[in-house]
Residue frames as a rotation matrix with the C-alpha (Angstrom) as fourth column:
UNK 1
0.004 -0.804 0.595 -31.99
-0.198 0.583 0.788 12.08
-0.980 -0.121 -0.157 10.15
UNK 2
0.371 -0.287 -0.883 -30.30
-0.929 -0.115 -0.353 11.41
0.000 0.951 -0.309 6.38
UNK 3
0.931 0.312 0.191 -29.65
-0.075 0.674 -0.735 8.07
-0.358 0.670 0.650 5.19
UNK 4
0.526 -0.585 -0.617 -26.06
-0.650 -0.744 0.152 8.29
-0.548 0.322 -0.772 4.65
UNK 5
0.845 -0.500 -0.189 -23.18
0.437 0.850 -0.293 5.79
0.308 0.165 0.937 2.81
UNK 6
0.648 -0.761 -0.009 -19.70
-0.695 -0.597 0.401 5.74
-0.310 -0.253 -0.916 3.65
UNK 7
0.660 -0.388 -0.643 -17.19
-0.312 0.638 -0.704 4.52
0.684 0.665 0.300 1.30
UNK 8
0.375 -0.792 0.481 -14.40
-0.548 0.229 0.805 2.58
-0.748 -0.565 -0.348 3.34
UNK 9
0.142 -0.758 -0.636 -11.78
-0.722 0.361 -0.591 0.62
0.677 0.543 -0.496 1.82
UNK 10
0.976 0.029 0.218 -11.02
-0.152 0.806 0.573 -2.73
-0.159 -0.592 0.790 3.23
UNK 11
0.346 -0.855 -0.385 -7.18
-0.683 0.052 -0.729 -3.41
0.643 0.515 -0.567 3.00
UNK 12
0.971 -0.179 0.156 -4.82
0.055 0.809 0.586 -6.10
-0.231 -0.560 0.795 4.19
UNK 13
0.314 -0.924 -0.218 -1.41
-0.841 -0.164 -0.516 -6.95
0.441 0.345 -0.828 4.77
UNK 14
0.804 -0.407 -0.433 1.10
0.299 0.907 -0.297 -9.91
0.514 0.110 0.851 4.77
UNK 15
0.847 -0.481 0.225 3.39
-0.434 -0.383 0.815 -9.39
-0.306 -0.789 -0.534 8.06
UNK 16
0.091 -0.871 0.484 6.60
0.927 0.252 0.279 -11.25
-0.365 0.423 0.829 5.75
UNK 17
0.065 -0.381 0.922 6.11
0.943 -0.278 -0.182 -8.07
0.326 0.882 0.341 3.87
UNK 18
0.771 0.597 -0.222 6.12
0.626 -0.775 0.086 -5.04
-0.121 -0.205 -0.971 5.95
UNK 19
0.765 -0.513 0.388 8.67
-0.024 -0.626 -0.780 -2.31
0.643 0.587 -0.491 4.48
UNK 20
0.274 -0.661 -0.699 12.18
0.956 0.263 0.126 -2.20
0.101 -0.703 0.704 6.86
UNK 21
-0.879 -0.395 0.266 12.71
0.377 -0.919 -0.117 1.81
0.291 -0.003 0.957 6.60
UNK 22
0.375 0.773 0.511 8.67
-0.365 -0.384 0.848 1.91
0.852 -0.505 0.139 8.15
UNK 23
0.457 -0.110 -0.882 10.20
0.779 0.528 0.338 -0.76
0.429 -0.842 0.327 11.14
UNK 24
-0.344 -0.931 -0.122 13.53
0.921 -0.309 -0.239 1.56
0.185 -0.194 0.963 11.33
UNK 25
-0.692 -0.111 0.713 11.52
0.031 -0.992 -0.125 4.68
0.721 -0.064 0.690 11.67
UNK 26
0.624 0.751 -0.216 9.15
0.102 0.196 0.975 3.58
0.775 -0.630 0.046 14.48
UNK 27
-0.495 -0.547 -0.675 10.10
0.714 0.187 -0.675 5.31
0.495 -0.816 0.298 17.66
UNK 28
0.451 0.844 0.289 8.17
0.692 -0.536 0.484 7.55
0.563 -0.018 -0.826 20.06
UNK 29
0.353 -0.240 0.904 8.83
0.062 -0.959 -0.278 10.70
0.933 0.154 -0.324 21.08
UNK 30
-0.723 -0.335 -0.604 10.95
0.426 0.472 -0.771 10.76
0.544 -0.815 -0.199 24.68
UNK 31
-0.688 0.647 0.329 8.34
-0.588 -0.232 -0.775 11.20
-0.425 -0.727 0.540 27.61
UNK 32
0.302 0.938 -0.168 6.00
-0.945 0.271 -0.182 8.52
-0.125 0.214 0.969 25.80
UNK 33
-0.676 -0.410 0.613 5.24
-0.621 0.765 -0.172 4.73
-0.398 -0.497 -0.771 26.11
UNK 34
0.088 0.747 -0.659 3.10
-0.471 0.614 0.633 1.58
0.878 0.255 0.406 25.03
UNK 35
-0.554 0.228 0.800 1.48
-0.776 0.206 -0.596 -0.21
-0.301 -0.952 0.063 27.44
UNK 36
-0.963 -0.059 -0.261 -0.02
-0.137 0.947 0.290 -3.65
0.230 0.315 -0.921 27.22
UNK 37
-0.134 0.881 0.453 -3.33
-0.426 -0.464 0.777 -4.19
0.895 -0.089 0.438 27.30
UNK 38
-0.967 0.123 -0.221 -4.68
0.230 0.061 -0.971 -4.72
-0.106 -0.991 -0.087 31.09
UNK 39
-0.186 0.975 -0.125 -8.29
0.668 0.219 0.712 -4.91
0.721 0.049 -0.691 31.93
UNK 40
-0.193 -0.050 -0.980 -7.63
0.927 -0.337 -0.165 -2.28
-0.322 -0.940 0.111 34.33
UNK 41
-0.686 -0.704 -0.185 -7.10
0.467 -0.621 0.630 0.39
-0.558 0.345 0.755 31.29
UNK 42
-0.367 0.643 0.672 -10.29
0.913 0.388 0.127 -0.38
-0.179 0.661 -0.729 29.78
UNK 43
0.741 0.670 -0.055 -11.57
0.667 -0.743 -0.053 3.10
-0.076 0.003 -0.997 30.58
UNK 44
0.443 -0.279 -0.852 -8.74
-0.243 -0.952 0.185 4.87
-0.863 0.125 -0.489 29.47
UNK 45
-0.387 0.143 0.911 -9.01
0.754 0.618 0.223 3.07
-0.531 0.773 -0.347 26.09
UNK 46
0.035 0.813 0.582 -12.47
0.996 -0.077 0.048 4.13
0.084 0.578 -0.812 25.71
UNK 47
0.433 -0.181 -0.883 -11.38
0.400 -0.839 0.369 7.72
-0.808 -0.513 -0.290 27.20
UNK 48
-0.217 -0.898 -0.383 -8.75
-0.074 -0.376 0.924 8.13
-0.973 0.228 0.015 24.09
UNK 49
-0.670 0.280 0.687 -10.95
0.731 0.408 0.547 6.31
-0.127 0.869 -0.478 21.60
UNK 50
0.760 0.618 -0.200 -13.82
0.584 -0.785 -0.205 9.14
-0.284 0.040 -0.958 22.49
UNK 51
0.209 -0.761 -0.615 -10.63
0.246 -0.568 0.786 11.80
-0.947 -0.315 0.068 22.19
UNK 52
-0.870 -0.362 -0.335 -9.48
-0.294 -0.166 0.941 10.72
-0.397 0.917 0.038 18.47
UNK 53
-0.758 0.467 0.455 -12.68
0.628 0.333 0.703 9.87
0.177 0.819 -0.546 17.19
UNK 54
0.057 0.994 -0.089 -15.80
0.923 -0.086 -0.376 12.22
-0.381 -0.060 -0.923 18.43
UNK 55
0.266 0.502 -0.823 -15.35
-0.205 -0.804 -0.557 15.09
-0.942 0.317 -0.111 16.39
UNK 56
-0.855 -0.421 -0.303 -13.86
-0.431 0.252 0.866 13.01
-0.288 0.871 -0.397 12.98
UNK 57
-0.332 0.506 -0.796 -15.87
-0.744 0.378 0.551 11.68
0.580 0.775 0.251 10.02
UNK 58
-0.694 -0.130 -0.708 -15.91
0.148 0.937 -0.317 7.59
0.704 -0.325 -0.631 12.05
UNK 59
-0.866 0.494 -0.075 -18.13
0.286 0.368 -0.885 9.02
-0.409 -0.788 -0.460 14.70
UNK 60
-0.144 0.861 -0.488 -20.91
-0.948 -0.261 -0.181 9.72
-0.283 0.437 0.854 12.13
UNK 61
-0.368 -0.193 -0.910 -20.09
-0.581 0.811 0.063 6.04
0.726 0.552 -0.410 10.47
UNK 62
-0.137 0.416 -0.899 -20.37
0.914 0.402 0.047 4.33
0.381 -0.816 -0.436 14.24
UNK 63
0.518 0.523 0.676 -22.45
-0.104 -0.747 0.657 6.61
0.849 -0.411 -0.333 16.33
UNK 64
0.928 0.018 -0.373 -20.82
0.348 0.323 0.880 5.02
0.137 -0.946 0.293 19.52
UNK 65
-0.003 -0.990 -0.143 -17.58
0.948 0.043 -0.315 6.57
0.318 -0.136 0.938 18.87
UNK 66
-0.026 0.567 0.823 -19.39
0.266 -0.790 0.552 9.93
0.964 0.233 -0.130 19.56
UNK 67
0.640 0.402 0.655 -20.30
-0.607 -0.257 0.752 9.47
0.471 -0.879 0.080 23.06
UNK 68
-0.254 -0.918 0.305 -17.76
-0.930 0.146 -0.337 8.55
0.265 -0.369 -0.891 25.67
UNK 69
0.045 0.312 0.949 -20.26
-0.491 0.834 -0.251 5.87
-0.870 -0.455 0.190 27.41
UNK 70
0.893 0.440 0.096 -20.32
-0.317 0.765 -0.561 4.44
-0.320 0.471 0.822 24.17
UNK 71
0.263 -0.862 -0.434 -16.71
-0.692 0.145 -0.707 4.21
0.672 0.486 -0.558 23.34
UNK 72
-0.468 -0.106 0.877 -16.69
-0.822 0.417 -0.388 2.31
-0.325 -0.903 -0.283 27.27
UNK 73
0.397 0.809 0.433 -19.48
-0.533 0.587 -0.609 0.18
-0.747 0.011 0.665 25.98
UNK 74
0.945 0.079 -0.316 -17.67
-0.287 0.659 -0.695 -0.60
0.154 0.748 0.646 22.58
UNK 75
0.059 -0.948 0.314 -14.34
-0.957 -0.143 -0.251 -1.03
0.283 -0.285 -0.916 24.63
UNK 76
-0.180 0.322 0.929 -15.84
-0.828 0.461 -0.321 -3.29
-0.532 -0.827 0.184 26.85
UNK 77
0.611 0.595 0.522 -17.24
-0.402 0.801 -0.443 -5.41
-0.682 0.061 0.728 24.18
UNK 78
0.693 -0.513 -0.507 -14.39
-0.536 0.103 -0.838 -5.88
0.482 0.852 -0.203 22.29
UNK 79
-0.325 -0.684 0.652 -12.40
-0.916 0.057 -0.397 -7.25
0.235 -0.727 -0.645 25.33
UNK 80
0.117 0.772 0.625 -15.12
-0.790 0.453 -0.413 -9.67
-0.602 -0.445 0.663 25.83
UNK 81
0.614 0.095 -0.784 -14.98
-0.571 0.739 -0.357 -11.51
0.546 0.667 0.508 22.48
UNK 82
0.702 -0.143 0.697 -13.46
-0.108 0.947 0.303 -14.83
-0.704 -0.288 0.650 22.45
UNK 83
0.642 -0.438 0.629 -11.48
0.734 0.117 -0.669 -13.58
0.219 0.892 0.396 19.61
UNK 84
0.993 -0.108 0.040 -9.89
-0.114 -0.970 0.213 -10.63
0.016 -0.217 -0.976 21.51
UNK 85
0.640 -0.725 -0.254 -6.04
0.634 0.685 -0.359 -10.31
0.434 0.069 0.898 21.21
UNK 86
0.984 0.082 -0.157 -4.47
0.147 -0.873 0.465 -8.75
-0.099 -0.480 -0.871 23.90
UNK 87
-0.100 -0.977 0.189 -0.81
0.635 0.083 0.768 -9.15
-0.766 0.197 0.612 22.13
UNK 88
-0.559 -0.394 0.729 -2.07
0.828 -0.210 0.521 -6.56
-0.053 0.895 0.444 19.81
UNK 89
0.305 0.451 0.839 -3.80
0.500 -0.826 0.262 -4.06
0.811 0.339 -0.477 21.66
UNK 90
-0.210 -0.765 -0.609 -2.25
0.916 0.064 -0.396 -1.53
0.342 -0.641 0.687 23.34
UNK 91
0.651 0.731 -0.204 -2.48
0.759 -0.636 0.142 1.70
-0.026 -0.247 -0.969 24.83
UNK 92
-0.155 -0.656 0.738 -0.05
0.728 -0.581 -0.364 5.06
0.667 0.481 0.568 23.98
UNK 93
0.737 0.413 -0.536 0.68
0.675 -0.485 0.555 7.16
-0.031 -0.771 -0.636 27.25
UNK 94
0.366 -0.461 0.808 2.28
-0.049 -0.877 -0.478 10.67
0.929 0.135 -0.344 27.66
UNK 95
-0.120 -0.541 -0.833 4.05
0.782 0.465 -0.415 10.33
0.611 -0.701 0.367 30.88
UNK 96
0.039 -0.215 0.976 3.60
-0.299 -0.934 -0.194 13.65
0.953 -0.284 -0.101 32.78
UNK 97
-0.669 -0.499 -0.550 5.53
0.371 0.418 -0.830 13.58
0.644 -0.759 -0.095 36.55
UNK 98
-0.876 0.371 0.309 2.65
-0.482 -0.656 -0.581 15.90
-0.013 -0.657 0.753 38.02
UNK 99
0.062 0.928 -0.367 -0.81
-0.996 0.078 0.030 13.94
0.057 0.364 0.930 36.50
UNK 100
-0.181 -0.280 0.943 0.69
0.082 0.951 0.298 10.55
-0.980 0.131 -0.150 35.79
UNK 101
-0.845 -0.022 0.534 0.05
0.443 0.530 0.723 8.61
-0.299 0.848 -0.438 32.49
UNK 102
0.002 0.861 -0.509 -2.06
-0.387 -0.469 -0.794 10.47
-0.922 0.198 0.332 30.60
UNK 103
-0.002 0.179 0.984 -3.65
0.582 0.801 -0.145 8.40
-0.814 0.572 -0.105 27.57
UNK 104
0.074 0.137 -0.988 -3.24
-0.871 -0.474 -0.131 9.92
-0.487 0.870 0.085 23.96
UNK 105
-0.433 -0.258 -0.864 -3.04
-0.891 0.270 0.366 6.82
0.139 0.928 -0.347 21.80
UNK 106
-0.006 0.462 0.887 -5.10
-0.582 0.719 -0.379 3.18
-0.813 -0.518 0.265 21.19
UNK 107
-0.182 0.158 -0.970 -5.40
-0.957 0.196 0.212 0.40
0.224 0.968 0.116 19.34
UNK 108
0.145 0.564 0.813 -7.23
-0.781 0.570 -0.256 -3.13
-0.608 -0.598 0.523 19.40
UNK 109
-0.252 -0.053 -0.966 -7.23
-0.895 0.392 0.212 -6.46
0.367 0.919 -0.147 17.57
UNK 110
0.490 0.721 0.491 -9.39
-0.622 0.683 -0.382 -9.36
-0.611 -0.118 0.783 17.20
UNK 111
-0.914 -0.318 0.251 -8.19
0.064 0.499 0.864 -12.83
-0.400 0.806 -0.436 15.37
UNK 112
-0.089 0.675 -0.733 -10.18
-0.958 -0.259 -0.121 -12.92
-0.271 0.691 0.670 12.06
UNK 113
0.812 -0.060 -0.581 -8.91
-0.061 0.981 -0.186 -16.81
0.581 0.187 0.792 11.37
UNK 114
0.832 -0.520 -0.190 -6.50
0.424 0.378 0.823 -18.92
-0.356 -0.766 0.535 12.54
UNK 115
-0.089 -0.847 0.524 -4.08
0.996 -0.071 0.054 -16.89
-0.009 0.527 0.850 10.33
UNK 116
-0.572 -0.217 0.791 -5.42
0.436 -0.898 0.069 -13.26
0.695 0.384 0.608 10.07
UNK 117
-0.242 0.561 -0.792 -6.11
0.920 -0.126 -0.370 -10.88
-0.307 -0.818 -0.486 12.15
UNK 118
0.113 0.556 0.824 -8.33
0.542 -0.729 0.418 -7.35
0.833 0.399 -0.384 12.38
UNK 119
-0.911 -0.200 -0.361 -7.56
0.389 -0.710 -0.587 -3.96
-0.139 -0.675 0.724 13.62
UNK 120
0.017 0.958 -0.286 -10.64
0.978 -0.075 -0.192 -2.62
-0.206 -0.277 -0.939 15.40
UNK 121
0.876 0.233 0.422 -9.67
0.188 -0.971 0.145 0.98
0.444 -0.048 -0.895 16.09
UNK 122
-0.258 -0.954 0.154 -6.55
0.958 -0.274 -0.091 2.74
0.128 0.124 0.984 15.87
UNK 123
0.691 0.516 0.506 -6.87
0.554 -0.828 0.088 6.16
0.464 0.219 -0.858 17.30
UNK 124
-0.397 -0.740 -0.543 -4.64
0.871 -0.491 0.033 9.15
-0.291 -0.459 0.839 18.63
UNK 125
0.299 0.436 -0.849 -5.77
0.562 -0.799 -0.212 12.20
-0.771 -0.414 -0.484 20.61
UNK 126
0.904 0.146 0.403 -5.87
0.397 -0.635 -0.662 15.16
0.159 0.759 -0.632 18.03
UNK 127
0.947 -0.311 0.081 -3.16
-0.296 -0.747 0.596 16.75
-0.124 -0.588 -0.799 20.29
UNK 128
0.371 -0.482 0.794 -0.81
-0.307 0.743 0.594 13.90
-0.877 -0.464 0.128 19.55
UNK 129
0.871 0.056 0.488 -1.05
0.418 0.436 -0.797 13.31
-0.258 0.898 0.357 15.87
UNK 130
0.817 -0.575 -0.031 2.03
-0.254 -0.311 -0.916 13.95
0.517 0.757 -0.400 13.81
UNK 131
-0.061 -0.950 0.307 4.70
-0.996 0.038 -0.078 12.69
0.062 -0.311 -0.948 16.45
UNK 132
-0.534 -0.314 -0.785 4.64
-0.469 0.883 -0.033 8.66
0.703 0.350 -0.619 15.27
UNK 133
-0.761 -0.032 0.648 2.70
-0.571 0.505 -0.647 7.54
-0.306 -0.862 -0.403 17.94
UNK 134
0.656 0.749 0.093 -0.38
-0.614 0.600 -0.513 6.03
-0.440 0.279 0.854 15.61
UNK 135
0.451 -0.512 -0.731 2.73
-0.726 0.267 -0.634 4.31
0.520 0.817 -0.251 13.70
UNK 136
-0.605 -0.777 -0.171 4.38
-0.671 0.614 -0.416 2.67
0.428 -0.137 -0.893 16.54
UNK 137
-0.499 0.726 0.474 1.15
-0.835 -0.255 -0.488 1.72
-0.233 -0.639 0.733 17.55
UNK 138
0.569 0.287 -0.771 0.52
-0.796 0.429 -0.428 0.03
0.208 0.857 0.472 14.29
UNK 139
-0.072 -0.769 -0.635 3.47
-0.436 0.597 -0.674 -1.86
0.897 0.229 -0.378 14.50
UNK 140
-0.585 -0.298 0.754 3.34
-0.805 0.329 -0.494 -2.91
-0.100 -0.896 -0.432 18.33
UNK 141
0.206 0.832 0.515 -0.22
-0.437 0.549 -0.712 -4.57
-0.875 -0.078 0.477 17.09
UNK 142
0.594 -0.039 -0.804 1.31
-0.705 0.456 -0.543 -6.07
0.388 0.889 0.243 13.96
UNK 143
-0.659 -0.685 -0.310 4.09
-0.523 0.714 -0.466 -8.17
0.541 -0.145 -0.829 15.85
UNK 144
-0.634 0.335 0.697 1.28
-0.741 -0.003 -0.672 -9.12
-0.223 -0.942 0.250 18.47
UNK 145
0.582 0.813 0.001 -0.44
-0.620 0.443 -0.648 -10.76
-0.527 0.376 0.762 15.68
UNK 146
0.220 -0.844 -0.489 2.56
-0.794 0.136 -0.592 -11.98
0.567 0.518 -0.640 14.66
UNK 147
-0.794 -0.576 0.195 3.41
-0.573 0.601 -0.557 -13.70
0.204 -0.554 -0.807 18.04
UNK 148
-0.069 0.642 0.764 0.28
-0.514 0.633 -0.579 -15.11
-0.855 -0.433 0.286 18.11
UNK 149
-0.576 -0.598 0.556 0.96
0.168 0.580 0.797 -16.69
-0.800 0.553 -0.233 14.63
UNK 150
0.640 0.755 -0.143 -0.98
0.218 -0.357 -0.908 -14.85
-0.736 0.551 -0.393 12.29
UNK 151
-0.259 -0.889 0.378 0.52
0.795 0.026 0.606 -14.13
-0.549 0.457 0.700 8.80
UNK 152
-0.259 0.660 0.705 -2.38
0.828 -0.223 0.514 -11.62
0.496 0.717 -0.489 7.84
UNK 153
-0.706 0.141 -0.694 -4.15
0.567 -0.474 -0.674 -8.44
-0.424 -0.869 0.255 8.84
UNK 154
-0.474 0.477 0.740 -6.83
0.699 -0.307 0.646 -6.31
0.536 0.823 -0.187 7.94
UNK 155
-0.621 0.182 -0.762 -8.48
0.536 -0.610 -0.583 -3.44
-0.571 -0.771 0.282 8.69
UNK 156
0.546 0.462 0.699 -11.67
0.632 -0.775 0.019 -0.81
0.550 0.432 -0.715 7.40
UNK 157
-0.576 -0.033 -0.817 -11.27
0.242 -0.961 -0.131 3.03
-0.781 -0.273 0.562 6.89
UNK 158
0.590 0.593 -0.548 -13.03
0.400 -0.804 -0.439 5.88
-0.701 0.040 -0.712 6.08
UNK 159
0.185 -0.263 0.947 -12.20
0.940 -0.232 -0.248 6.61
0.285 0.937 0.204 2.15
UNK 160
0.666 -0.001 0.746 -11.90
-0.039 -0.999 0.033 10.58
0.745 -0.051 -0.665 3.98
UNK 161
0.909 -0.412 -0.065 -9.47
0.106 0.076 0.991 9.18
-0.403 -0.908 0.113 6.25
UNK 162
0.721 -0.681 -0.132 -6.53
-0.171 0.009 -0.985 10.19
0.672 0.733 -0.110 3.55
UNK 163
-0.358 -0.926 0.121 -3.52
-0.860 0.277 -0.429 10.34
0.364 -0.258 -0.895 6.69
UNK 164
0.078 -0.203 0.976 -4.28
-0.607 0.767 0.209 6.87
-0.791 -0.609 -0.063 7.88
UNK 165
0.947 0.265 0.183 -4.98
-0.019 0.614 -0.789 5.58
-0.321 0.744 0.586 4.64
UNK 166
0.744 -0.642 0.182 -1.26
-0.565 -0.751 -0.342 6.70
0.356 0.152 -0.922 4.18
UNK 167
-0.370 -0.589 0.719 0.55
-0.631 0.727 0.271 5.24
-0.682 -0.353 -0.640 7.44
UNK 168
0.591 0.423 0.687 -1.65
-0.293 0.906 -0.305 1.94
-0.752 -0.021 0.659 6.09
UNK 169
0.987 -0.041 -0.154 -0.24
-0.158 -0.152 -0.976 2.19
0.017 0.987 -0.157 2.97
UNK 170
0.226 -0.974 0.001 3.43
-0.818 -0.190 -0.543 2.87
0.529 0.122 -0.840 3.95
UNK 171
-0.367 -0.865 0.342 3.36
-0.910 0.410 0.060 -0.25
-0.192 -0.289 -0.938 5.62
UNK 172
-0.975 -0.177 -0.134 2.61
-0.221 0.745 0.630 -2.57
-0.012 0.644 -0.765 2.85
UNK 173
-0.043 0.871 0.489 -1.51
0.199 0.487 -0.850 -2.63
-0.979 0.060 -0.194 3.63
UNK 174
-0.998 0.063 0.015 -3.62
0.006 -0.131 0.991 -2.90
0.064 0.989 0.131 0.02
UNK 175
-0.106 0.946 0.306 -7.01
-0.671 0.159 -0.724 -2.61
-0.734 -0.282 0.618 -0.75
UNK 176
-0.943 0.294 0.156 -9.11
0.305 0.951 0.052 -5.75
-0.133 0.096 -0.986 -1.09
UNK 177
-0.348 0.924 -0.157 -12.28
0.913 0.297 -0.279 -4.79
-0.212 -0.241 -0.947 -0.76
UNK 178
-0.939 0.000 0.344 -14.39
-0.040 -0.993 -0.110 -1.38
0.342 -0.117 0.932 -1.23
UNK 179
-0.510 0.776 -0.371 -17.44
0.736 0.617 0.280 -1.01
0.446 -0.130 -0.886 0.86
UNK 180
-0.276 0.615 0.738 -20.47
-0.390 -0.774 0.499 1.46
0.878 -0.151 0.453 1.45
UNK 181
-0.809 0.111 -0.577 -21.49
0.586 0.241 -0.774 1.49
0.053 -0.964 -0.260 5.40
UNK 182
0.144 0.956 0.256 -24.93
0.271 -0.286 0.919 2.57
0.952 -0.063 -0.300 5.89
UNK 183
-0.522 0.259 -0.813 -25.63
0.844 0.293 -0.448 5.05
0.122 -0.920 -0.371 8.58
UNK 184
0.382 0.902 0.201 -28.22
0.866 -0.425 0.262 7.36
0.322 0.074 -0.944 9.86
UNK 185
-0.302 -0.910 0.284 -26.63
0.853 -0.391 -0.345 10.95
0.425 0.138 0.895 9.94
UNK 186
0.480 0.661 -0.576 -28.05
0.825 -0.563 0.042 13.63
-0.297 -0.496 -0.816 12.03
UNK 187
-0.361 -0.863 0.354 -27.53
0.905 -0.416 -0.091 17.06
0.225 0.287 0.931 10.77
UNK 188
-0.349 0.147 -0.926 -27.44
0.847 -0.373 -0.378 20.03
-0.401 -0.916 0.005 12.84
């Protein structure tokens, strides 16, 4: 094992300020849906969070995004907190009439104060990426923090995460912060 850092970028945004031509282009592709969170879903959260994160950069950063039981395990605790907001995490399904709902998209949020909240994890199946669904995703969990009267938000990435660092960007986040995560790195 190696000793690694990983730059991330803290960033934040002010929900007064979030661009109207990012709202106006938020729509998902027809045969897809958000879903509210439900304690019933939990494992096809952690199912989608293992999906978009165990072969990216994030599952070297947290090891638990690697393994499925851990994505369950860090599903599970996040739900738990006492800070958990389930008006801002949701789940992104693919409708199919033969399989049912099949999960391709997540995202979570915790209150940070009585004014700002924090996206945990924002992921979408590899298979999924490029058709808006990590965007409307964003946005379903920005109003959620919204209706729960936050005026704030924040979130870490992965300085190698250049397209999220992007969406984040196009809708009004900034960095605040720049910070080195320590983590032990097996290499094969």
């Amino acid at each position: 094992m190696t000793v690694t850092y990983f730059k991330r970028y803290r960033m934040e945004l002010s929900l007064d300020s979030i661009p109207d031509e990012v709202v106006a282009t938020c729509h998902l592709p027809e045969g897809f849906e958000l879903v509210g969170w439900d304690p019933a879903h939990l494992s096809l959260h952690a199912e989608v969070k293992w999906r978009s994160f165990s072969h990216e950069i994030d599952a070297h950063v947290f090891p638990c995004l690697a393994e499925r039981q851990g994505c369950k395990q860090l599903m599970r605790e996040i739900s738990e907190r006492e800070n958990f907001v389930p008006q801002a995490t949701w789940l992104a399904v693919r409708r199919n009439p033969f399989e049912g709902p099949q999960p391709c998209g997540t995202i979570q949020g915790l209150r940070a104060s009585p004014r700002e909240g924090a996206i945990q994890n924002i992921g979408v199946d590899p298979t999924c990426r490029g058709l808006g669904i990590g965007r409307c995703l964003l946005l379903a969990a920005l109003r959620g923090f919204a209706e729960i009267g936050c005026r704030y938000v924040n979130l870490e990435v992965t300085v190698q995460n250049v397209d999220a660092i992007r969406l984040y960007t196009r809708f009004g986040f900034r960095r605040v912060e720049t910070l080195y995560k320590v983590s032990d790195v097996q290499y094969a």
